[in-house]
Structures are given as C-alpha cells and as structure tokens.
Residue frames as a rotation matrix with the C-alpha (Angstrom) as fourth column:
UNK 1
0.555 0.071 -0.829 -47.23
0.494 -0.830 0.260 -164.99
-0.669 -0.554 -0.496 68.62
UNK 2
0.681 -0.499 0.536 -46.11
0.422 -0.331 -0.844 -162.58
0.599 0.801 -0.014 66.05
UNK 3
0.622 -0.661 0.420 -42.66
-0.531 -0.750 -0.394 -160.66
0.575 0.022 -0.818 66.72
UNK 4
-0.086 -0.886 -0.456 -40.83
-0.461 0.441 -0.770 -161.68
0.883 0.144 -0.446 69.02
UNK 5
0.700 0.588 0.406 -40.64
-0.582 0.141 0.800 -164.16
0.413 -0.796 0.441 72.00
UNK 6
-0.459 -0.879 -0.133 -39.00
-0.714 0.453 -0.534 -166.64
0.530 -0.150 -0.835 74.32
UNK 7
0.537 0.838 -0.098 -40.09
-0.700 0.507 0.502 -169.59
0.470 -0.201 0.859 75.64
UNK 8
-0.675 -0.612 0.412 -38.77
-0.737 0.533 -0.416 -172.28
0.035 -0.585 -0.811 78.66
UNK 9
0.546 0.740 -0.393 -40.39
-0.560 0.671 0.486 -175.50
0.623 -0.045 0.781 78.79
UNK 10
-0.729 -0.656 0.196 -39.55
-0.626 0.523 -0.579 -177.60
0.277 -0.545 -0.792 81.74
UNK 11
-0.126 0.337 -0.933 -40.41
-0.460 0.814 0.356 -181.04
0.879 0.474 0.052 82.07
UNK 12
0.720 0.341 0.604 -41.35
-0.603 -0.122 0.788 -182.89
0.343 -0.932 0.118 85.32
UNK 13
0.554 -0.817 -0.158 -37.97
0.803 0.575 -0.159 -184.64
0.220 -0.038 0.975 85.47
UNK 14
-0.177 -0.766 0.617 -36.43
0.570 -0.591 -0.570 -181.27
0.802 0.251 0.542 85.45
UNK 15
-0.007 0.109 0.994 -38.46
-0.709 -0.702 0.072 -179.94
0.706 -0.704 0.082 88.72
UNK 16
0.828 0.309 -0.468 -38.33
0.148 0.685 0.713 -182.85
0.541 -0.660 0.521 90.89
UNK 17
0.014 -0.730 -0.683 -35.22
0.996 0.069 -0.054 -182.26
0.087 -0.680 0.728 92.56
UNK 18
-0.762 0.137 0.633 -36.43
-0.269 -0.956 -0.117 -178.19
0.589 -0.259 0.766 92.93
UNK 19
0.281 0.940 -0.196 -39.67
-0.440 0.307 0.844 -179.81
0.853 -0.151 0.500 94.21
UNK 20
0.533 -0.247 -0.809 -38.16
0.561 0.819 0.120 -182.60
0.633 -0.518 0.575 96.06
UNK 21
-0.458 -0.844 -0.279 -35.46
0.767 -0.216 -0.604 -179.76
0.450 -0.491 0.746 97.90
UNK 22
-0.582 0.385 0.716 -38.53
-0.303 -0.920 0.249 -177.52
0.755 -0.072 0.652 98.73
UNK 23
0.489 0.662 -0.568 -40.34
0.092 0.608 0.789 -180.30
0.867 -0.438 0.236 100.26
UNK 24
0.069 -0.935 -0.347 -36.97
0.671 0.301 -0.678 -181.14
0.738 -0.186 0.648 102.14
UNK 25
-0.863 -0.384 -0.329 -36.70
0.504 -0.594 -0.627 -177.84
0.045 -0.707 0.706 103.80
UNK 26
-0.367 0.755 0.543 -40.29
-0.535 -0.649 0.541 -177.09
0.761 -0.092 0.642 104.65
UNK 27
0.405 0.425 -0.809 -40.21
0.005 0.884 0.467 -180.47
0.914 -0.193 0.356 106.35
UNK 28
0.276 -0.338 -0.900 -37.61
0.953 -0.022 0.301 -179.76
-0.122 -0.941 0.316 108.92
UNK 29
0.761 -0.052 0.647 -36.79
0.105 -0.974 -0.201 -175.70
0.641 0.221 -0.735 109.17
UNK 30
0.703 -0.553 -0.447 -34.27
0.659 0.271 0.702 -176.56
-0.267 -0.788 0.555 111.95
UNK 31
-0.245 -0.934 0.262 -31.93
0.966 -0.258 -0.016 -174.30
0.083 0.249 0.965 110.22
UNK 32
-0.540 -0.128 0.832 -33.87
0.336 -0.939 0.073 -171.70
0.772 0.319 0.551 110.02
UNK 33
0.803 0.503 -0.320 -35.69
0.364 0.012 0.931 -172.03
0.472 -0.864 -0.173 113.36
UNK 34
0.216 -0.605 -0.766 -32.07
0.975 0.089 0.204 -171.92
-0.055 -0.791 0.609 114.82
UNK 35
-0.472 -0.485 0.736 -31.16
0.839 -0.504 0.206 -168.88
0.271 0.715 0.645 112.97
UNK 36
0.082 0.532 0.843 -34.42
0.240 -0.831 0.501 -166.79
0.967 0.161 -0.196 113.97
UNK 37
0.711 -0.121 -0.692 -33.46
0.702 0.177 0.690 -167.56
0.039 -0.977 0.210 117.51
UNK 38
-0.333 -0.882 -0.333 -30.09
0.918 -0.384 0.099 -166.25
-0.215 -0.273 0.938 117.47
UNK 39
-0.738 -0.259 0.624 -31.26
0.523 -0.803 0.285 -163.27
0.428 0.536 0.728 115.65
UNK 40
0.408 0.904 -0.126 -34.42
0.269 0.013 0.963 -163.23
0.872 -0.427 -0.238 118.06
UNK 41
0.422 -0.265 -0.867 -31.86
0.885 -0.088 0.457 -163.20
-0.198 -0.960 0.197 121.42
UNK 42
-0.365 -0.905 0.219 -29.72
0.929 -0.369 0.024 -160.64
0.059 0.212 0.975 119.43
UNK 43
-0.100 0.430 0.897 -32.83
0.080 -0.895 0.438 -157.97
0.992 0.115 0.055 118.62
UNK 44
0.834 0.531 -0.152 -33.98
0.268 -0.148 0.952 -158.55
0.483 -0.834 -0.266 122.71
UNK 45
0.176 -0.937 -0.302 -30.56
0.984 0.156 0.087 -157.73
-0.034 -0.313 0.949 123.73
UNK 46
-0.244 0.369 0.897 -31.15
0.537 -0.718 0.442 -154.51
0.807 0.590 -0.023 121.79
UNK 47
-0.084 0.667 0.740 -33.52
0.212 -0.714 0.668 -153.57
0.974 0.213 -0.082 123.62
UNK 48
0.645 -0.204 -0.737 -31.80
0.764 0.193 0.615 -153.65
0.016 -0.960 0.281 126.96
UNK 49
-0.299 -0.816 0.495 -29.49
0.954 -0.253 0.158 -151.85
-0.004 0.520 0.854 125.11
UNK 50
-0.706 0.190 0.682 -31.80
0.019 -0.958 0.286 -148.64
0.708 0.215 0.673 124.24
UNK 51
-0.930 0.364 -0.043 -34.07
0.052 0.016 -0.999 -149.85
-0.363 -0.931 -0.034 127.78
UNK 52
-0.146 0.880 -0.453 -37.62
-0.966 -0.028 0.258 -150.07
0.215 0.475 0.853 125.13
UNK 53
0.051 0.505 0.861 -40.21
-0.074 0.862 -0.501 -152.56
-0.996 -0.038 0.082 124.48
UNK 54
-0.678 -0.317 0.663 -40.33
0.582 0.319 0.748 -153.95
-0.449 0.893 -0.032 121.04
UNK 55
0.409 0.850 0.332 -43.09
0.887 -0.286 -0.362 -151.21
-0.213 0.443 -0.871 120.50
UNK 56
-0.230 -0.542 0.808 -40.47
0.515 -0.772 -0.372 -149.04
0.826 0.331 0.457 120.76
UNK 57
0.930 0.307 0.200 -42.10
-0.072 -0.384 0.921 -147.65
0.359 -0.871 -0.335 124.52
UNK 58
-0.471 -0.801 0.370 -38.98
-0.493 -0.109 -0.863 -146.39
0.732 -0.589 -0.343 126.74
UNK 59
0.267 0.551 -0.791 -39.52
0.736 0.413 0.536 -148.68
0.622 -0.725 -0.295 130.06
UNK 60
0.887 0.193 0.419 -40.26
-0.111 -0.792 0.601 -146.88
0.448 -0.580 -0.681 132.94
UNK 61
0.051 -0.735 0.677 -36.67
-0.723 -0.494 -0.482 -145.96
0.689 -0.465 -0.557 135.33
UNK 62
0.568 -0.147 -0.810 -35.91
0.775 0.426 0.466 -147.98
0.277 -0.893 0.356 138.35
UNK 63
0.987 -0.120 0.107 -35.27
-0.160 -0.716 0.680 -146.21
-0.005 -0.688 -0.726 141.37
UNK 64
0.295 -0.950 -0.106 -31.87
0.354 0.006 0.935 -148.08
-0.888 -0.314 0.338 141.25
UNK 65
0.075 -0.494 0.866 -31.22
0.995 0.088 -0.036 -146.83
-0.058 0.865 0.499 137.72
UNK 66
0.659 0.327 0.677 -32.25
0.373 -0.924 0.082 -143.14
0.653 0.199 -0.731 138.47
UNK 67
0.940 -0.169 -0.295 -30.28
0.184 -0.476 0.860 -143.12
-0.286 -0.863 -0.417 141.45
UNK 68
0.175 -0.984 -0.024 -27.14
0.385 0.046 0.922 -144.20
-0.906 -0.171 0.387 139.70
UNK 69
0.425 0.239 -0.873 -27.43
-0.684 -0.546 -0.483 -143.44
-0.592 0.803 -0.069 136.54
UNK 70
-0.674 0.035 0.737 -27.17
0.477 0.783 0.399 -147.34
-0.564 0.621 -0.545 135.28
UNK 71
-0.640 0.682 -0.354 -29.58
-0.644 -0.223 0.732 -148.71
0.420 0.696 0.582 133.08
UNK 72
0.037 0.657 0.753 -32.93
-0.758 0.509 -0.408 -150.46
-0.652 -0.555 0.517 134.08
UNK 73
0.956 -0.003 0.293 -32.70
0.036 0.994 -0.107 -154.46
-0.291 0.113 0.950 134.18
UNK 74
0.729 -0.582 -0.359 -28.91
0.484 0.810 -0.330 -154.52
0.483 0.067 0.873 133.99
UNK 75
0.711 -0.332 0.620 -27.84
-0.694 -0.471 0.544 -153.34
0.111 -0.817 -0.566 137.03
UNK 76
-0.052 -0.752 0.657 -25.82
-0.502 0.589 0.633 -156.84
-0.863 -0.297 -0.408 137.46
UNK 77
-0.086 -0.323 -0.942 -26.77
-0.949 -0.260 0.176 -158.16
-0.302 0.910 -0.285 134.13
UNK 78
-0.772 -0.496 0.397 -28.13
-0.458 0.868 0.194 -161.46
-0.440 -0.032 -0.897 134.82
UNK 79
0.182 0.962 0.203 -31.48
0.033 0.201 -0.979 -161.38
-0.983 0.185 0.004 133.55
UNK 80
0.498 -0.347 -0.794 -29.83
-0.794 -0.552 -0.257 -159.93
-0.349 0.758 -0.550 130.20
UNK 81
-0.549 -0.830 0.098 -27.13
-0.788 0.553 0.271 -162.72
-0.279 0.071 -0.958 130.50
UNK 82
-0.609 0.197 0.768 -29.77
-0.143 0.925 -0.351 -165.64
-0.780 -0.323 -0.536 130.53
UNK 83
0.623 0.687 -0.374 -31.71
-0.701 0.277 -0.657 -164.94
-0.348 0.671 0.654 127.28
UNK 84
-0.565 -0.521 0.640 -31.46
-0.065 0.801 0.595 -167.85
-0.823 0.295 -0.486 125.32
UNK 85
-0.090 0.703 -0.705 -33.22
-0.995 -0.093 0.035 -169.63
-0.041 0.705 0.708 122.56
UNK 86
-0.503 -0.134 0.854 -34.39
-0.199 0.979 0.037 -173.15
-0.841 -0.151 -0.519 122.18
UNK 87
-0.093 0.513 -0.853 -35.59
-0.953 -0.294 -0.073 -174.73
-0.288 0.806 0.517 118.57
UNK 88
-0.538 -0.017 0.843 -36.44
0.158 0.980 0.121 -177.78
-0.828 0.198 -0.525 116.69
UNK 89
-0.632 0.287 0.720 -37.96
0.732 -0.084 0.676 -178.59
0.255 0.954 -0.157 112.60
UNK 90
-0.022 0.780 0.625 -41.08
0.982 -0.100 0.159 -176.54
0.186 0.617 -0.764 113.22
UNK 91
0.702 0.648 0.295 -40.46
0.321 -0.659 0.680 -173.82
0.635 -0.383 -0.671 115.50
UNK 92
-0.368 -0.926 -0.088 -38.37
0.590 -0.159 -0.792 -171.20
0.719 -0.343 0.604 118.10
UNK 93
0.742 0.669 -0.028 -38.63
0.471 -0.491 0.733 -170.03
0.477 -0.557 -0.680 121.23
UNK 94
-0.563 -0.825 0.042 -36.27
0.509 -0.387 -0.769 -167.30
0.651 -0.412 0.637 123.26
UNK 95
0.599 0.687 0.412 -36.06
-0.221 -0.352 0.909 -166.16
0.770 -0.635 -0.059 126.56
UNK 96
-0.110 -0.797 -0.593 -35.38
-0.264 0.599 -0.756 -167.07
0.958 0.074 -0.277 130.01
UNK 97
-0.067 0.511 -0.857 -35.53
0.410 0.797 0.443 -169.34
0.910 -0.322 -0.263 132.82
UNK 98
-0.961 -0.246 -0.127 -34.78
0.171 -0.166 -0.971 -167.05
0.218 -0.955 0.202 136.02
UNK 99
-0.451 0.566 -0.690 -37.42
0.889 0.216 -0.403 -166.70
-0.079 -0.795 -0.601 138.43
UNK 100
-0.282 0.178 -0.943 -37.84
0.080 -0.975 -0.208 -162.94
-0.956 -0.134 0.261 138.06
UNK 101
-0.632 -0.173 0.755 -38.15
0.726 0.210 0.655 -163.23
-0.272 0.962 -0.007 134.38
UNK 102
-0.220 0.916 0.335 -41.94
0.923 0.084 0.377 -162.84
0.317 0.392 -0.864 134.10
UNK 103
0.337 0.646 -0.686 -42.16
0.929 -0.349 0.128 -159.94
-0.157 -0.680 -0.717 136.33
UNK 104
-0.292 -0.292 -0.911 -40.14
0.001 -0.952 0.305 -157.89
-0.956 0.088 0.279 134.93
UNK 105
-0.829 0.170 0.533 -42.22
0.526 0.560 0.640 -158.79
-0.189 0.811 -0.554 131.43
UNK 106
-0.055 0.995 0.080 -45.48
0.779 -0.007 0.627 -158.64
0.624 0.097 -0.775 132.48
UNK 107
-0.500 0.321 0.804 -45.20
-0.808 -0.509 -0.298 -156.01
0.313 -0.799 0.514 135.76
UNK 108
0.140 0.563 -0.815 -47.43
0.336 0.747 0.573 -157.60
0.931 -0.354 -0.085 138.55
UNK 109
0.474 0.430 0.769 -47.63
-0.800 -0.155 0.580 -157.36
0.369 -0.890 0.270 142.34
UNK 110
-0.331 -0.592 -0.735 -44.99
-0.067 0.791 -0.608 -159.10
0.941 -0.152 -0.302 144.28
UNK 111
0.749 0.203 0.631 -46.85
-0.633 -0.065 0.772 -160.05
0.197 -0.977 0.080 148.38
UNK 112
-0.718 -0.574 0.393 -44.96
-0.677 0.448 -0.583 -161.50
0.159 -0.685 -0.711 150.79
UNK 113
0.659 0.731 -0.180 -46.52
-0.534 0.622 0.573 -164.85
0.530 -0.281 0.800 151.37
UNK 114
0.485 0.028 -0.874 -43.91
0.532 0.784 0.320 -167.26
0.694 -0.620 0.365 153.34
UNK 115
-0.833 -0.476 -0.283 -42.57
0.547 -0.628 -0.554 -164.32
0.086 -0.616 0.783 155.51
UNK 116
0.086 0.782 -0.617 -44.61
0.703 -0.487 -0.519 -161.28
-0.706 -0.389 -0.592 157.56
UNK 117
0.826 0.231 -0.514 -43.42
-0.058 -0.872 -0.486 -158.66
-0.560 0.431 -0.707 155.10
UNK 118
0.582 -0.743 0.330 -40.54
0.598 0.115 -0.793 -158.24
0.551 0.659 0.512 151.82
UNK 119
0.773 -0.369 -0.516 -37.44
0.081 -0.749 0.657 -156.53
-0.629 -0.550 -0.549 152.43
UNK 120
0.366 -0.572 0.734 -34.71
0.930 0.241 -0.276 -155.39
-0.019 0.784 0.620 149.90
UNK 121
-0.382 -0.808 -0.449 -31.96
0.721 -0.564 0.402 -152.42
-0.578 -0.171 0.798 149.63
UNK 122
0.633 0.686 0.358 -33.03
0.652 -0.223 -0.725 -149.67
-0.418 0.692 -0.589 148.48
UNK 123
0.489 -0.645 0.587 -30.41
0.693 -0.121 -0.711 -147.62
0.529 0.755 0.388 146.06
UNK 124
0.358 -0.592 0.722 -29.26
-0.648 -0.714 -0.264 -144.96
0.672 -0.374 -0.639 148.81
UNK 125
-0.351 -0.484 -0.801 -28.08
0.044 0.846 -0.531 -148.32
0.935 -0.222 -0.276 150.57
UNK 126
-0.333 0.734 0.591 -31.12
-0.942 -0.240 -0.234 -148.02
-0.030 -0.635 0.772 153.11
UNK 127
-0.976 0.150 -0.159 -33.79
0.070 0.904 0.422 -150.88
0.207 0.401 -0.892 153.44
UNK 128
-0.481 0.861 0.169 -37.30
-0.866 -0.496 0.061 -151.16
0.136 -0.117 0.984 153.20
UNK 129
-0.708 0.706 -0.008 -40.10
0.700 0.701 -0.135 -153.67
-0.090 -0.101 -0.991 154.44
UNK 130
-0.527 0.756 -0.387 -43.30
-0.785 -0.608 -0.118 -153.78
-0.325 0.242 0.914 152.94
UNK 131
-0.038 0.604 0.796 -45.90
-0.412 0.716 -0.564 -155.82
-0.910 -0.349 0.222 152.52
UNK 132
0.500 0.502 0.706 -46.22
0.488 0.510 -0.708 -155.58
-0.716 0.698 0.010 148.58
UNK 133
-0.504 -0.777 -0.377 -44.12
-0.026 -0.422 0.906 -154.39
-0.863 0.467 0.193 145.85
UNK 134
0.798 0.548 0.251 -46.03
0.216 0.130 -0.968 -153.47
-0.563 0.826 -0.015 142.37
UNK 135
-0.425 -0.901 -0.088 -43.50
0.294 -0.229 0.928 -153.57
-0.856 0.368 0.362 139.36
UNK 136
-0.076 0.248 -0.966 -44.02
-0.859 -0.508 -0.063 -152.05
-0.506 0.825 0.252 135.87
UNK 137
0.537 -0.165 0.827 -44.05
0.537 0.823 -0.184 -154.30
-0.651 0.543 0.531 133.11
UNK 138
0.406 -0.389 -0.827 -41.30
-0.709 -0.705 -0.016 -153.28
-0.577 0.593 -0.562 131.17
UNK 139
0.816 0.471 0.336 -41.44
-0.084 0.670 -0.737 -155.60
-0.573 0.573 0.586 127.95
UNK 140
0.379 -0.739 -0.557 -38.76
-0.673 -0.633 0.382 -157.00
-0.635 0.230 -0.737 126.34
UNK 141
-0.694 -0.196 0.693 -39.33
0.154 0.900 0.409 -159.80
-0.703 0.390 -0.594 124.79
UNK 142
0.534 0.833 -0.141 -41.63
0.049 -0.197 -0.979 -159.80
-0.844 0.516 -0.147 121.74
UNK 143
-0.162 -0.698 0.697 -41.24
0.957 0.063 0.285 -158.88
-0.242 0.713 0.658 117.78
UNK 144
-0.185 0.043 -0.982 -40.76
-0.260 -0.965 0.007 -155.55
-0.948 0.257 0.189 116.32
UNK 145
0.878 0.354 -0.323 -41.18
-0.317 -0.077 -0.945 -154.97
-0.360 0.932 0.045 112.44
UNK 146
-0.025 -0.983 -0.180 -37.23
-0.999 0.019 0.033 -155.18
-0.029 0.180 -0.983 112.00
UNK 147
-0.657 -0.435 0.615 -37.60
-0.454 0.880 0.139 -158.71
-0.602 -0.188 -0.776 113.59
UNK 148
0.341 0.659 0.671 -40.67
0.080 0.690 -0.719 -159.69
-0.937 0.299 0.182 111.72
UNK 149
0.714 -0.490 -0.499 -38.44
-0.587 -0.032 -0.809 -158.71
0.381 0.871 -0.310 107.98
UNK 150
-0.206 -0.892 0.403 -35.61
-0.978 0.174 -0.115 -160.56
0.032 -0.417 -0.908 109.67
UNK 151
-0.341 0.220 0.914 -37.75
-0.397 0.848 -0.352 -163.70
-0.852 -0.483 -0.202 110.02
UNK 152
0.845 0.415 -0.339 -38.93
-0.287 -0.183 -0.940 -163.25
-0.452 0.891 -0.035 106.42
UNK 153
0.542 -0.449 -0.710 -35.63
-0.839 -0.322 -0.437 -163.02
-0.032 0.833 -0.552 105.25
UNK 154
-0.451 -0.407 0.794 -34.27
-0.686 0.727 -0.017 -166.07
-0.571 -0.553 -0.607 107.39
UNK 155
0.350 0.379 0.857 -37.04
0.090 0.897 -0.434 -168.18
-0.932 0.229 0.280 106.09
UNK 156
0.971 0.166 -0.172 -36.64
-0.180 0.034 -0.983 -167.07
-0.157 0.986 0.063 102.19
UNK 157
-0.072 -0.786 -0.614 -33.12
-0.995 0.097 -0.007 -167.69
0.065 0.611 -0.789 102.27
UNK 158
-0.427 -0.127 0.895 -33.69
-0.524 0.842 -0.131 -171.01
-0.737 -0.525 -0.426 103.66
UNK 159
0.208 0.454 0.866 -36.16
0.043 0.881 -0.472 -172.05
-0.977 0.135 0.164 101.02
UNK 160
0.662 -0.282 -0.694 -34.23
-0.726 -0.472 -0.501 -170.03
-0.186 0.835 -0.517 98.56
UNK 161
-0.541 -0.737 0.405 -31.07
-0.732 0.650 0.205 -172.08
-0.414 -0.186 -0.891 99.17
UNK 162
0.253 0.776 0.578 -33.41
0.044 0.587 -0.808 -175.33
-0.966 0.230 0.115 98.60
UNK 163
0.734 0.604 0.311 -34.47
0.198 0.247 -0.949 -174.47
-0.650 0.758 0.062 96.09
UNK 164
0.504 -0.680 -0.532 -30.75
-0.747 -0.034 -0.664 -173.87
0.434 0.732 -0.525 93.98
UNK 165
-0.315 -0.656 0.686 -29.34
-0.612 0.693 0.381 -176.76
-0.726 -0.300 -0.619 95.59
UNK 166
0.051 0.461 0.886 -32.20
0.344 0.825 -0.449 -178.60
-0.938 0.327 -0.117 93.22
UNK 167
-0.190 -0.080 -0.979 -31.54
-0.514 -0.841 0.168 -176.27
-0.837 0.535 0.119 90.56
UNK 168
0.919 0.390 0.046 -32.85
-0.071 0.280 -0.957 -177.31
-0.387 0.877 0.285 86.95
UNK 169
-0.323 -0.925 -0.200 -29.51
0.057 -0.230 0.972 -178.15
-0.945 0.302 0.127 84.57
C-alpha cells in the first residue's frame, strides 16, 4: 500500500482468552438477567408513578382515585409493593404474585361465583352488590423503548466487560 498505513496482526493465542470470556458470559447472563430485572421492576414502578401503560396510554381513573384525588392502583400500595423479579443464566421475569394482579393488567369481568352477588365499599364509604364488576385493563407491566435501550445497554456492558477482562496484552 503506498503512503501510509497501520497494521495489527493478532494471532490465535492472543484471542482465546477474548474468545474464551465471550463464550463465558453468553453461557450464563445471570448478571445481566439480574440487572434487567431490577431495572425492569424500577421502569414498572414508573409507571405507577405517572399512572400509564408502557405505551405511554394514561390508565383510565378509579372511582376511588377520582373521588379522592389518590392515584389509581396505589390507593394502599400493595400491588405496587409486590413487583418483583425472578432470573437465572438465560433469562428474566418481573411482576407479581397477588391474586388481583392479572386483572388489573389485562381488565376482565369479575362474577360472583361462590356467593349470590359481590360486594365492596364504594369511595363515598357506601356499599354496593352486584352481580359483576368489569375492570379496565390498565397495563403496567410490559417494555417501553427506554426499557428496550436499557436492556441493550445491560447486555453490551456485560459482554463488553468480558470481553476486557480477556483483553489481548
């Protein structure tokens, strides 16, 4: 090559332990599984926080949230309280285990099935019975874009790391 140049030659003694530290941490990701959790309970927290779905949709009001002027889902703050996260080498999952979880996820139709009809306080400290209760779904689990660069960046430091632990000398 005429003028001028530069040239790196690297030998397969000299990538095996970059190689060998990429394998390493593609094999078990446990660190970075644990990591997208936490940062997975933190973004869904969020969004209790501003009362959206990870699409950014506001969730519809609750009657108790309009009446007082709380916020909807954390009127007492246990559904909020119970996200978790649970991981292992390949993979992460967050969330949580209460009973009500799903319904306030998905929305749905709650019937009365081992009683004649539901009953439950209603925010001017009345009570109502009724046969069926329909809730919204008011989504709060899921990823946004933020979380899906967040999971990007989790993973690339992870195999970034790696890979300078094996670093060429």
């Amino acid at each position: 090559m005429a003028g001028v140049s530069a040239r790196i030659d690297v030998t397969t003694d000299e990538l095996r332990p970059v190689l060998a530290g990429l394998i390493a941490a593609g094999e078990d990701l446990s660190p970075a599984m644990d990591a997208i959790g936490v940062e997975m309970v933190a973004s869904t927290l969020d969004r209790f926080e501003r009362e959206a779905g990870p699409d950014g949709t506001p969730w519809q009001k609750s009657a108790r949230a309009e009446a007082d002027g709380g916020k909807t889902l954390t009127h007492y703050g246990h559904l909020r309280g119970s996200l978790t996260h649970l991981f292992g080498p390949d993979s992460t999952e967050w969330g949580s285990n209460l009973i009500y979880a799903a319904i306030h996820q998905e929305g749905g139709t709650i019937t009365a099935s081992s009683a004649d009809a539901l009953r439950f306080q209603l925010p001017d400290g009345g009570f109502a019975t009724v046969q069926s209760v329909t809730m919204p779904a008011r989504p709060y689990l899921g990823l946004d874009d933020g979380d899906e660069a967040d999971i990007l960046d989790i993973l690339a430091d992870h195999f970034g790391d790696a890979a300078v632990g094996g670093r060429m000398h």
